[in-house]
C-alpha positions in Angstrom: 199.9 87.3 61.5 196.1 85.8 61.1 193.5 88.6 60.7 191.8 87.7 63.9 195.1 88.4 66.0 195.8 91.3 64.1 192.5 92.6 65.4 192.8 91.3 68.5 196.1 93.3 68.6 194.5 96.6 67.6 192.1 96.6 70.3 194.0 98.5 73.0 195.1 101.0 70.5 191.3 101.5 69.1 190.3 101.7 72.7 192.9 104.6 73.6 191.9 106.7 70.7 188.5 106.3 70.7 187.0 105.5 74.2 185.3 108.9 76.2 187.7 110.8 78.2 186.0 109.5 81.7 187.6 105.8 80.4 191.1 107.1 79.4 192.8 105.4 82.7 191.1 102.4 81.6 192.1 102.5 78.1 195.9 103.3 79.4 195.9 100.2 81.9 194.5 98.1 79.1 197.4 99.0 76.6 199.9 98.7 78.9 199.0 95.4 79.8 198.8 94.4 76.0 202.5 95.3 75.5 203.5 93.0 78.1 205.9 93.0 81.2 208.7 94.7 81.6 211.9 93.2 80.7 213.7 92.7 83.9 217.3 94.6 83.9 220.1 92.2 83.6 221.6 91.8 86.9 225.6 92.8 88.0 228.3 91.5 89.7 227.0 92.5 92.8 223.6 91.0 92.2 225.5 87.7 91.8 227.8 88.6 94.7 231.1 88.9 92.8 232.4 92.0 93.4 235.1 91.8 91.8 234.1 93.8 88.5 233.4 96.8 90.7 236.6 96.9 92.8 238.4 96.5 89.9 237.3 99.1 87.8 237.6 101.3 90.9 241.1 100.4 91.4 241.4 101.2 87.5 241.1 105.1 88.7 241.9 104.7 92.8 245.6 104.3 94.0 245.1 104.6 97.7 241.3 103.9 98.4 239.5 104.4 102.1 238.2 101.6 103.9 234.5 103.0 104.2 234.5 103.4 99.8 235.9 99.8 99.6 232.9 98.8 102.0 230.9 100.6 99.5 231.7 98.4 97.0 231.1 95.2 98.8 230.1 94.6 101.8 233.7 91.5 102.7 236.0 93.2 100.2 238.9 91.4 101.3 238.2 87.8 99.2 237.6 89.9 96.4 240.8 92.0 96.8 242.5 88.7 97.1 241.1 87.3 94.0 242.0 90.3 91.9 245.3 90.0 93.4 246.0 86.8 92.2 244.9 87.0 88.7 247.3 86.7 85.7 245.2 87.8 83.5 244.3 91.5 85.3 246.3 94.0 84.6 249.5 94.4 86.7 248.5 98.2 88.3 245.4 96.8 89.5 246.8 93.8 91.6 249.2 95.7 92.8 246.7 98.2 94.1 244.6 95.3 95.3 247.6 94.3 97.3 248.0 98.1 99.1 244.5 97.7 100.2 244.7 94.6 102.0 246.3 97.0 104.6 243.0 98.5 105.2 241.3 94.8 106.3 243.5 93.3 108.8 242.5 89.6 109.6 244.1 86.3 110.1 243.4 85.3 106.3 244.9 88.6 104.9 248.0 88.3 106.8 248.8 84.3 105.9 247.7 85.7 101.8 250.4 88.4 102.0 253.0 86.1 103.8 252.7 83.4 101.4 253.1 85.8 98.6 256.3 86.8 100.1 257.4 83.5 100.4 256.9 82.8 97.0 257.7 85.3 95.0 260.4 86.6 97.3 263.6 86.3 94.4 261.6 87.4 91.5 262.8 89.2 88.7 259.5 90.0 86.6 258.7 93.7 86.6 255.1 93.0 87.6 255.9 90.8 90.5 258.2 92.6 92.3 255.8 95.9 91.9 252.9 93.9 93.7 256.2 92.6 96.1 256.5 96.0 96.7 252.9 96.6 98.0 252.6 93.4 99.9 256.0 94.8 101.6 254.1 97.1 103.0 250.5 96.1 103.5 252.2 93.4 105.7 254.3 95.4 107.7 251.2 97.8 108.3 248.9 95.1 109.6 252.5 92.5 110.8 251.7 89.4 112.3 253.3 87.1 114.3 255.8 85.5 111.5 255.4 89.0 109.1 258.7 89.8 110.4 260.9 86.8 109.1 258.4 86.8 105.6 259.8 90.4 104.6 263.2 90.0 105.8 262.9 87.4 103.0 262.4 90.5 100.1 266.7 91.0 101.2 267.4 88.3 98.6 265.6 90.2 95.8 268.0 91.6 93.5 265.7 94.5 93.1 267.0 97.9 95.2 263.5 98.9 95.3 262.1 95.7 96.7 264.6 95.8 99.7 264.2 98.9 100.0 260.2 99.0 100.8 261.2 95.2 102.7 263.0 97.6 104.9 260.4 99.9 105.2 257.9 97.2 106.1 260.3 95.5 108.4 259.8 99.3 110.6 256.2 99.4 110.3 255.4 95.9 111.6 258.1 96.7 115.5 258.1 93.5 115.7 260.9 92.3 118.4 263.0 90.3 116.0 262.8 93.4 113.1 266.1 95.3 114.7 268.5 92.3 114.4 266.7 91.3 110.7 267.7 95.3 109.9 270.8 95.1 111.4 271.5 91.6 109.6 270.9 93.2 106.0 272.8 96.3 107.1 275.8 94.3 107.0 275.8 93.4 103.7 273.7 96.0 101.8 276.1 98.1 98.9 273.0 100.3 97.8 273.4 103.5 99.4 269.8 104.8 99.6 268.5 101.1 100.8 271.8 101.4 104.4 270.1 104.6 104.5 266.7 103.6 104.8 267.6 100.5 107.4 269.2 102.8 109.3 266.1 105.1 109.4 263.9 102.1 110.0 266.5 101.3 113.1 266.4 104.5 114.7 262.2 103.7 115.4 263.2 101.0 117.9 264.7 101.4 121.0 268.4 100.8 121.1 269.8 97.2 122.0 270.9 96.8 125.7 274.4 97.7 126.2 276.1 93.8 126.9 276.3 93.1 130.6 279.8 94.0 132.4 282.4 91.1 132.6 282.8 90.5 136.2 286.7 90.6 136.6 288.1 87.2 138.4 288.6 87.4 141.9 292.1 87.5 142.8 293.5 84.6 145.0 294.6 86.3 148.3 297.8 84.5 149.4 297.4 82.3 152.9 298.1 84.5 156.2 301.5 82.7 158.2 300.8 82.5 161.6 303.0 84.8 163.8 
C-alpha cells in the first residue's frame, strides 16, 4: 500500500484514540464508515421463492405435518410439495411424505397430480414407488375427485399386498358411488387374507346395495267363459 493511503487509512483509528471524549460519537461514526458497508446476508430459498429446500428438510424430521406449519413454510406449498414429489434424485422418505401432505391442500391441480401418478405407476415393482403409491392411495381417497375412484381401483393390479391394500383403504375414504362395486369387483379375486379383510371393512362404510326388484310372476291365461 502507498504511504499516503496507509495514512489515510489510519485516520479513523487516530481519531478514535485520540479525539476529546465530547467527539467520541463522531470518532465512532467516522470509523464505521471507513470499514465500509455491511456485507449483505446471502439470501435463501424463500428469498428466491423456492421453497422447496425448507419443506424438504422439514419432511426430513416430519411424517405427518399440519396444514398451518406447511403454510409456515411457504405461503402455496402445494407446487413445491409436487416438485419434491417428483424428484429422482430426493430421497425416497421424503417424496413419499410429500405425497401424504398433498391431502392437506385439496385443489383441482393436486387431485389430476395424484391421479396421474396412479395411472402411471400403478403395476410397479420398485420399493420406492410403490411406498409413494401407497401415500398417493390415500392422499387421493382423502381429498377423491370425480375420476379418484376408478384411478385407485387401478393399484388392484399391483402385485404388492400392501399397495392394494391401502388402494382399498383409499377406495373407502373417497364414498364415491362407483367405490362399492370397484371393492366388491377386487373382492372376488383377492387370495390375501388381510387385503378381503380390509375390502370388506371398507364395504361395510357404504350403505348396502338395494335388494334386486321382485320378478313379477306371468299372469295366468284364464280359460274363455261358455255361454250357458
Amino acid at each position: 500500500m502507498p504511504p499516503d493511503d496507509r495514512v489515510a487509512a489510519t485516520i479513523p483509528q487516530r481519531l478514535c484514540y485520540r479525539l476529546p471524549v465530547p467527539l467520541t460519537y463522531l470518532a465512532i461514526a467516522v470509523c464505521a464508515l471507513a470499514a465500509g458497508p455491511p456485507t449483505p446476508p446471502a439470501s435463501g430459498g424463500a428469498k428466491t421463492g423456492d421453497a422447496r429446500p425448507q419443506l424438504a428438510a422439514y419432511l426430513a424430521s416430519h411424517d405427518v405435518p399440519t396444514l398451518a406449519e406447511l403454510r409456515g413454510l411457504a405461503s402455496a406449498p402445494d407446487k413445491p410439495l409436487m416438485a419434491i414429489a417428483e424428484d429422482g434424485r430426493a430421497e425416497g422418505l421424503i417424496r413419499a411424505r410429500a405425497v401424504a401432505a398433498l391431502r392437506l391442500l385439496p385443489s383441482p391441480a393436486v387431485q389430476g397430480f395424484l391421479g396421474k401418478m396412479v395411472r402411471t405407476k400403478a403395476k410397479s415393482n420398485d420399493t420406492t414407488e410403490r411406498l409413494i403409491l401407497r401415500r398417493a392411495a390415500m392422499a387421493l381417497g382423502w381429498i377423491s375427485g370425480p375420476r379418484a375412484a376408478a384411478d385407485l381401483a387401478l393399484l388392484f393390479d399391483n402385485a404388492d399386498p400392501e399397495v392394494r391394500l391401502d388402494a382399498a383403504i383409499g377406495l373407502g375414504l373417497t364414498r364415491a358411488e362407483d367405490a362399492p362395486a370397484l371393492l366388491r369387483r377386487q373382492l372376488a379375486v383377492e387370495s390375501v387374507p388381510r387385503v378381503r379383510d380390509q375390502i370388506e371393512r371398507q364395504l361395510r362404510v357404504f350403505p348396502p346395495p338395494p335388494p334386486p326388484p321382485a320378478k313379477s310372476l306371468p299372469m295366468r291365461e284364464e280359460p274363455p267363459l261358455r255361454g250357458f
